[in-house]
N, C-alpha and C positions, 0 to 999 in steps of 0.2 A: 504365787507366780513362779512360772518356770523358768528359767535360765538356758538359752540355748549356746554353747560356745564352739565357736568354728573350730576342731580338732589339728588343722592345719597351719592356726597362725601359732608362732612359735612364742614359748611362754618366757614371761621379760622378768628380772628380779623386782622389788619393792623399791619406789622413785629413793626413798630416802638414802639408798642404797648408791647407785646412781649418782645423785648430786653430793654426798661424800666425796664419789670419786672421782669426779669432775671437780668439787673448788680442788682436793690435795693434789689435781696431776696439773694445775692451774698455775697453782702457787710453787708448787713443789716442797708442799710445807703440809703435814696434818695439824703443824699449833696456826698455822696463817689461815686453813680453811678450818678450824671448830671456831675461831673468830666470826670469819665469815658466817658460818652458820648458826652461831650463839650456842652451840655446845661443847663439849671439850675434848681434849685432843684424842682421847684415852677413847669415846667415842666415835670418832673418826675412823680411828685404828680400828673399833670393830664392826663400825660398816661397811670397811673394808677388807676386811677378812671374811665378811657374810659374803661379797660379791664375789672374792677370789675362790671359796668355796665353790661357789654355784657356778664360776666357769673352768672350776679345775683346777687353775695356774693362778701365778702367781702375778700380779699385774706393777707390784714395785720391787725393787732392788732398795730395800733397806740398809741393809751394812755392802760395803762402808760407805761411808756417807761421803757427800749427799745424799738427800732422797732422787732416784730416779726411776724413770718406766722401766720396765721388762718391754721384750715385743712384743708381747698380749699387750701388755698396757697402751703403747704408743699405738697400736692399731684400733683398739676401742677410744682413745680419748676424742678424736676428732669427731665420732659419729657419736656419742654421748654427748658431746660438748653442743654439736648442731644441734641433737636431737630438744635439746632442754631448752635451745633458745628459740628453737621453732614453738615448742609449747609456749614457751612465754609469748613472743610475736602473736599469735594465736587467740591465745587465751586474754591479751590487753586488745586485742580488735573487737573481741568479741562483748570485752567490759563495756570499750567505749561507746559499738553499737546500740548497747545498752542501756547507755548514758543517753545515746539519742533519741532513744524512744520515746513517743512522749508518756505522763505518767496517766492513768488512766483512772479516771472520777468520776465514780457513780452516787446519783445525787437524785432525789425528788425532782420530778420538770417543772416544780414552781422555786421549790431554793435554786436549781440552774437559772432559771430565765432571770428572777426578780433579784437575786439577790449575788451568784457567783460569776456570773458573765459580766455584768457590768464592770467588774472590780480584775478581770483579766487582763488587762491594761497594766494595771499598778503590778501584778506577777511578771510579766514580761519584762519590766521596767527595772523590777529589783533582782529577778533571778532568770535573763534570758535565756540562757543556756537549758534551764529546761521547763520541757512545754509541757503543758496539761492536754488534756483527753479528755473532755467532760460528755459525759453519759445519761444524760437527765433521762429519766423514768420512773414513773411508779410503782414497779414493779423491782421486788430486793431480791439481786442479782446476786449471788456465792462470790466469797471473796476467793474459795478455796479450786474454782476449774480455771484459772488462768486470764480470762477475759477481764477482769477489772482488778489494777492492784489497790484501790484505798474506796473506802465509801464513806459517803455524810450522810448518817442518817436520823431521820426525825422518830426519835421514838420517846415513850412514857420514862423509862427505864434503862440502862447500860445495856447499850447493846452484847449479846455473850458468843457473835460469832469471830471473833478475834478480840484485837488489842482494841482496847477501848477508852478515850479521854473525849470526856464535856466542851466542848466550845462556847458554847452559850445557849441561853434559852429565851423565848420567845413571851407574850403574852398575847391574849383576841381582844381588842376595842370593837364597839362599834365605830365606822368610820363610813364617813361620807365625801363627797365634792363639796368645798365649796358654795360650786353655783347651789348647789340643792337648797341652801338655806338663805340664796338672797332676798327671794321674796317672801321670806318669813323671820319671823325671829330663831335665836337659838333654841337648841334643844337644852333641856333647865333637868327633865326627868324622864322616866320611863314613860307616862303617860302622853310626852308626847310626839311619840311615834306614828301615833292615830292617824292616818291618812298616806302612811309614808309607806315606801317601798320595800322591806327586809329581803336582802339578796342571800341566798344562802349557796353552800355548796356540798358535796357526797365528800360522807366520811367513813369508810370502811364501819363493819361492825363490827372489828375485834380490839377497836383500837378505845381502850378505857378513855372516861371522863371529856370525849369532846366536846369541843366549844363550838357547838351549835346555840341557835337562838333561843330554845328551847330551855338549854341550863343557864343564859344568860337573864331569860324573864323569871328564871324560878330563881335567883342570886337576885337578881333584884327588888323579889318581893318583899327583902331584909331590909332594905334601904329605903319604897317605896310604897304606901298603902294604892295608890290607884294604877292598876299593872292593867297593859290594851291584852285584849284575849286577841288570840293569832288571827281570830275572824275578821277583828276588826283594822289589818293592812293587806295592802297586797302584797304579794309571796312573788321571787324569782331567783327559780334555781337551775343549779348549775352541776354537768357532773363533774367537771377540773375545775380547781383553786382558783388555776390561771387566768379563767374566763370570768369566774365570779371578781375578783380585781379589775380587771378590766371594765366590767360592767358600775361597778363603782368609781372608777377612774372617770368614765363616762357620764356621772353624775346619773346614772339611772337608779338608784335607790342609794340604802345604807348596809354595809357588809359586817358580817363580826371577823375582821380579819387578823392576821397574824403582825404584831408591830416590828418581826424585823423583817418580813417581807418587804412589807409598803415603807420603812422606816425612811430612805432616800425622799419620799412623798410626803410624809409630815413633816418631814425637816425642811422641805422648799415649802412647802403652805400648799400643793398640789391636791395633797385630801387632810382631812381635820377629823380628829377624834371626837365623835359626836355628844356620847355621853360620857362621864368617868363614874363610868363602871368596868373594870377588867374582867378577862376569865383565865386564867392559868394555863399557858402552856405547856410546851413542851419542851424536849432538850435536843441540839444539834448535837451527833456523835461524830467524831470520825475515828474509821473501823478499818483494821486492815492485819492481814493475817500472819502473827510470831514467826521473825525470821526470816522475813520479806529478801529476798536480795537489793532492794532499793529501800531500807525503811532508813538509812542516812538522807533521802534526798526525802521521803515520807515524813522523818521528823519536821524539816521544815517547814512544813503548812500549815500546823496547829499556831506555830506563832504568827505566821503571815496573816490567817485567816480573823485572827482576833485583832491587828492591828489594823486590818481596815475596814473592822465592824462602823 
């Protein structure tokens, strides 16, 4: 990358330079300003002799003491002095704006809907001052062009495109409504599925080991000598998660769904684990890229978000 620099604006010494000689012509002390600035006086003395350099003259009257300005010095200190408090004024507006921003969370559209939105209540609650941005998509957005500072995501594996820690992992039950089973008895085994509705939903192809129904009748052949061939239920599926749960929520068949999706639902009795038999899921990450300018307000989520699993 090239560097273009306007030839006209006039070239400034090094800030450290500068705020040397702004706390010493402050105090009128080089031991009161290496306090100030946690280094020592000996210090001082040669950041100031780098600046007197670079403007020629001499900007204190050393001996005899006290320390006092030269006229160079009293004519530079005001505009030095302005100059560092405007950066700072500045530079704290532009923190705070920062602060206001909300923080922005990219997230699978079935963990936002089922499981991160309902619980946005209790963030507000505990930490109002700063607001979230949630971004639900299926689609994994770069932590590193600006648009999303943290993501949760679901994968097999640690995620490796930033800082990565576990939140928790999930398991697939079969799960039904309720009503599905009032006018029959419970479901006891795989066999009796027979007549019953298996909802499924689209799982990428690169994504190892899903909990389709598929690996759920071949795990249960271990458990189960009389296993329904797929011919003998009817089939309905779905290309989003989201609709497949719903569809189950609906009492329109039985879903293999994720337990901490629906988890809020089996805990009120809204749907019921049909058989016990599991399939292994997968792990929620959240991911966000080394050196974040906000990963002090980012560390906060990993614990929020596991205290009100």
């Amino acid at each position: 990358m090239r560097l273009i620099y306007n030839e006209d604006m006039p070239k400034l010494p090094p800030l450290i330079e500068l705020r040397a000689f702004e706390a010493a012509a402050r105090h009128m002390s080089f031991k009161e300003a290496a306090n100030e600035l946690c280094v020592t006086p000996t210090a001082v003395s040669h950041q100031i002799r780098l600046l007197e350099r670079y403007c020629g003259q001499s900007l204190f009257r050393r001996r005899p003491r006290p320390l006092m300005l030269t006229e160079a010095g009293t004519r530079l200190f005001p505009v030095v002095r302005d100059g560092l408090e405007a950066f700072a004024t500045a530079i704290a507006a532009v923190e705070r704006d920062g602060r206001k921003q909300p923080l922005r969370i990219t997230t699978t559209n079935a963990f936002a809907s089922r499981w991160l939105v309902p619980r946005l209540t209790l963030w507000r609650k505990q930490r109002g001052a700063s607001a979230l941005d949630v971004i639900g998509t299926d689609t994994v957005l770069s932590l590193h062009g600006g648009d999303v500072d943290v993501a949760i995501r679901n994968a097999a594996t640690l995620p490796k495109d930033g800082v990565a820690m576990e939140l928790f992992r999930d398991s697939f039950w079969p799960v039904c409504s309720p009503r599905l089973l009032r006018a029959g008895r419970s479901l006891e085994r795989a066999a009796d599925l027979r007549g019953h509705v298996l909802i499924h939903f689209h799982w990428p192809p690169f994504v190892p080991r899903a909990a389709t129904w598929q690996r759920w009748l071949n795990a249960a052949r271990r458990r189960w000598r009389d296993i329904p061939d797929p011919g003998e239920m009817e089939h309905l599926s779905f290309r989003e998660e989201l609709h497949a749960i719903d569809a189950v929520l609906a009492g329109q068949g039985i879903g293999l769904l994720s337990d901490l999706l629906v988890g809020d639902e089996l805990r009120n009795g809204n749907l019921l684990k049909a058989l016990d038999l599991k399939l292994p899921g997968f792990g929620f990450y959240l991911v966000y890229s080394p050196g974040h300018p906000r990963e002090r307000e980012i560390a906060a989520l990993p614990t929020w978000l596991r205290s009100v699993r």
